[in-house]
C-alpha positions as a Markdown table, in Angstrom:
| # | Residue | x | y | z |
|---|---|---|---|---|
| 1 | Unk | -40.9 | -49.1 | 20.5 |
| 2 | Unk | -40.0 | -49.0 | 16.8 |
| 3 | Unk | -41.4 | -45.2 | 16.9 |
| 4 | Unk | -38.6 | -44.5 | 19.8 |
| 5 | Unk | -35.8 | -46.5 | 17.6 |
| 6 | Unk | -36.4 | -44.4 | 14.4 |
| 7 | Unk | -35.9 | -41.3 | 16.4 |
| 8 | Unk | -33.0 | -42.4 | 18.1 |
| 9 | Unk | -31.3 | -43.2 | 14.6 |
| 10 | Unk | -32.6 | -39.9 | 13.2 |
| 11 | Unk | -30.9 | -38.1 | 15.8 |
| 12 | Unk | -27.9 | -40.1 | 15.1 |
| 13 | Unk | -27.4 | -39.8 | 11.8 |
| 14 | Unk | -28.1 | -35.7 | 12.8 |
| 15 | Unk | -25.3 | -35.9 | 15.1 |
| 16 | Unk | -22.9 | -37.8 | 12.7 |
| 17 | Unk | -23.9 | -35.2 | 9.4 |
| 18 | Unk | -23.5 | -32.1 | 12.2 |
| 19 | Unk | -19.8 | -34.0 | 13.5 |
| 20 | Unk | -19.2 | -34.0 | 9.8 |
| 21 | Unk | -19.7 | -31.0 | 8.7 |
| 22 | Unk | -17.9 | -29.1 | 11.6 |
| 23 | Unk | -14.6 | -31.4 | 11.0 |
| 24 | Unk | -15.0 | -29.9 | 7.3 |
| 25 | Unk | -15.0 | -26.5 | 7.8 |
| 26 | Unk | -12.4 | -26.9 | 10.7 |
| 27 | Unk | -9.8 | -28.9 | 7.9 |
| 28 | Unk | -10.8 | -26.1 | 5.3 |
| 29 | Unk | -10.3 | -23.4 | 7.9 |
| 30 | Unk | -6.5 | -25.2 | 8.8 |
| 31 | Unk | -5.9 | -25.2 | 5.0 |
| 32 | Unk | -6.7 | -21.7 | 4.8 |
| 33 | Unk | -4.3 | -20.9 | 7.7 |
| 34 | Unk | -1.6 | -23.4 | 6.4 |
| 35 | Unk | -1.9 | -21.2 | 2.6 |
| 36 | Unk | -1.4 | -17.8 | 4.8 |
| 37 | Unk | 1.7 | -19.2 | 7.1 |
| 38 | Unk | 3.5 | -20.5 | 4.1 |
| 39 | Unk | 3.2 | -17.6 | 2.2 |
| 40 | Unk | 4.3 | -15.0 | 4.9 |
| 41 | Unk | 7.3 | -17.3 | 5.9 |
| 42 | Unk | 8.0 | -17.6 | 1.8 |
| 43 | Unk | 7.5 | -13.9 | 2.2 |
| 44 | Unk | 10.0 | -13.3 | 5.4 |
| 45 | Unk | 13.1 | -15.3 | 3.9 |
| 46 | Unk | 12.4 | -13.2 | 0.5 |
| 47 | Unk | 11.4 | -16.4 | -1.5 |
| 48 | Unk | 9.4 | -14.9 | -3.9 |
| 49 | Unk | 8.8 | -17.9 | -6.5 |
| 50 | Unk | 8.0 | -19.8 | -3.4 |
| 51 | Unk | 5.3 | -16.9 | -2.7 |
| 52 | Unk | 3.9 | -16.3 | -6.2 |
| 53 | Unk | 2.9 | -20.0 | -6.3 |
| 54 | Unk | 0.5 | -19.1 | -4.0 |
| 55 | Unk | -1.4 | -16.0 | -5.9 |
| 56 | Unk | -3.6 | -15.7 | -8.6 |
| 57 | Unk | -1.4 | -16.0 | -11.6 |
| 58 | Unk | -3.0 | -12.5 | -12.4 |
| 59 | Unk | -1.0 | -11.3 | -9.6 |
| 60 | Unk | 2.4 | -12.3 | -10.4 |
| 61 | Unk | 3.8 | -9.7 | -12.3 |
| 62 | Unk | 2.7 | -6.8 | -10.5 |
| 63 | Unk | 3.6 | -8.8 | -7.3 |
| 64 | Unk | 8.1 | -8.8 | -8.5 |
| 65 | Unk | 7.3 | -5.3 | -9.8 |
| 66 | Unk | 6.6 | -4.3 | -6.6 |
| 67 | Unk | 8.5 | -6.9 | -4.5 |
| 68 | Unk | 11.9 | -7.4 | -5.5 |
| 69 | Unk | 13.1 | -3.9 | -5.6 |
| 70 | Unk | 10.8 | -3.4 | -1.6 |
| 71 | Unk | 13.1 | -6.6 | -0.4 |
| 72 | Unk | 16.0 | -5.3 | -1.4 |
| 73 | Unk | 16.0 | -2.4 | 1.5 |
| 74 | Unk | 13.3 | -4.3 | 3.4 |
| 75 | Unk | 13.3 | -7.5 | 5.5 |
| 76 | Unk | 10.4 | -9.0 | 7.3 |
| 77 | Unk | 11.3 | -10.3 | 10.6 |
| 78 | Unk | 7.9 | -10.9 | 12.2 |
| 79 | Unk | 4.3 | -11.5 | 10.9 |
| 80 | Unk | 1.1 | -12.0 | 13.2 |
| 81 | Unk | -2.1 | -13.0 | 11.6 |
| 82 | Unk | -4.5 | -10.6 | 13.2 |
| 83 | Unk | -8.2 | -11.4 | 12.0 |
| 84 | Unk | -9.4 | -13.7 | 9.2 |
| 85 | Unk | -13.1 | -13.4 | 8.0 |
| 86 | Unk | -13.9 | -16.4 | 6.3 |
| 87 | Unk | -17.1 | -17.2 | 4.5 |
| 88 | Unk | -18.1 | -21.0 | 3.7 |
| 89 | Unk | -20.4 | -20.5 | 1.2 |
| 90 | Unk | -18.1 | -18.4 | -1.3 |
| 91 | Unk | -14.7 | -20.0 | 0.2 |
| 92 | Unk | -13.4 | -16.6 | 0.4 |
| 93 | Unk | -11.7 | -14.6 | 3.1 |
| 94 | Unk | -10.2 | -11.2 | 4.0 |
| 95 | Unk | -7.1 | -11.9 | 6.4 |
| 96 | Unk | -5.7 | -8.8 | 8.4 |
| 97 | Unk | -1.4 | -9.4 | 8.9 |
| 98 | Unk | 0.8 | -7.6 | 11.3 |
| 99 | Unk | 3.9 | -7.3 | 10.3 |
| 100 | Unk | 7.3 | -6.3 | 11.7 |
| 101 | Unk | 9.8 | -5.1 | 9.3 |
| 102 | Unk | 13.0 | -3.5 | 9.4 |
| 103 | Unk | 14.2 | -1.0 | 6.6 |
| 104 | Unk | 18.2 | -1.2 | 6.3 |
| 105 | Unk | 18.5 | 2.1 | 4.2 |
| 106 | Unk | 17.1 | 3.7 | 7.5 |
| 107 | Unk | 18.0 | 1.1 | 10.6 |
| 108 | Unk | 14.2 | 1.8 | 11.4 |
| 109 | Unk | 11.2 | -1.3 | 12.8 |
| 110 | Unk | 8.3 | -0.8 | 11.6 |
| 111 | Unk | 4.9 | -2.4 | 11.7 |
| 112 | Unk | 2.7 | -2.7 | 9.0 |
| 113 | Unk | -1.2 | -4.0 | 8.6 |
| 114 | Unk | -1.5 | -5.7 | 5.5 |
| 115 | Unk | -5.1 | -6.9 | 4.4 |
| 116 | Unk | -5.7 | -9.3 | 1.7 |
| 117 | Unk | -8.2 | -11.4 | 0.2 |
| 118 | Unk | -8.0 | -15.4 | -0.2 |
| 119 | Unk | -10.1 | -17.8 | -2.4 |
| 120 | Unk | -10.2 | -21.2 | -2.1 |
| 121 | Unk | -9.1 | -23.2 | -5.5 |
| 122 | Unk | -9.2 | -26.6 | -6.1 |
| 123 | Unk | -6.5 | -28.1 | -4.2 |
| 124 | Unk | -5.6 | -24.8 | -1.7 |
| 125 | Unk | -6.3 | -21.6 | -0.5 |
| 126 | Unk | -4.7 | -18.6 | -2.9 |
| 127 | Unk | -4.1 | -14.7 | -2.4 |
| 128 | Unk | -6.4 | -12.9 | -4.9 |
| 129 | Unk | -5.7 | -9.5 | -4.3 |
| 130 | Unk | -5.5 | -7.2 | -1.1 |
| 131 | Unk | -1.0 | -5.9 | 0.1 |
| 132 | Unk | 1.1 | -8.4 | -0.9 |
C-alpha cells in the first residue's frame, strides 16, 4: 500500500511539472507572438519610434535610414505571420511575414516575405536582425 501511494504522488507531481512546463512555453510562445503583432501594426500605421522600441538598439539607426524615406512612397496595409521557428533552449526564433503593401509612386499591391530573427530579452521578445 505505501509502495502504490509513492507512485501515485510521483506520477503526480510528473503530471503537475509536465502541466507546468507546457503552460510556460505556451505564455513565452504568446509573448513572442504579442512582440511580432505590435511591431508589424507599429509598422503598418508608420509608427516607427513605436517600432524601434522593439529591436536591438543596434538596429535603430540603420532601421530610419532605411525606413522613413521606404514609408514615404510605401504603406503597409496587410501583414500575415507565415511560419515562426522557435527554439526554447536559446529563446530565439526566425519568423517568416507576408506582407501586403501598396506603393503610391506606382498605384501597384504588392506582397512581400520578410524573414527576421527574434531573441527573447528580459522582459519581451525583440527583432535582432533579419527585413525590417
Amino acid at each position: 500500500m505505501p509502495h502504490r501511494h509513492i507512485i501515485l504522488v510521483a506520477a503526480l507531481a510528473f503530471a503537475i511539472l509536465t502541466v507546468t512546463g507546457c503552460l510556460g512555453r505556451d505564455q513565452n510562445l504568446k509573448k513572442l507572438d504579442d512582440s511580432i503583432r505590435s511591431y508589424h501594426t507599429a509598422m503598418q500605421y508608420k509608427q516607427l519610434d513605436r517600432a524601434s522600441k522593439m529591436m536591438d538598439a543596434k538596429l535603430v539607426a540603420t532601421f530610419y535610414e532605411t525606413m522613413e524615406p521606404e514609408l514615404q512612397v510605401k504603406s503597409i496595409t496587410d501583414f500575415q505571420i507565415r511560419k515562426v521557428t522557435a527554439d526554447e533552449e536559446t529563446e530565439e526564433a526566425e519568423v517568416v511575414i507576408i506582407r501586403e503593401t501598396y506603393d503610391t509612386s506606382s498605384y501597384e499591391v504588392r506582397r512581400e516575405v520578410a524573414t527576421q530573427h527574434w531573441e527573447k530579452g528580459e522582459k519581451d521578445w525583440r527583432l535582432m536582425g533579419g527585413d525590417f
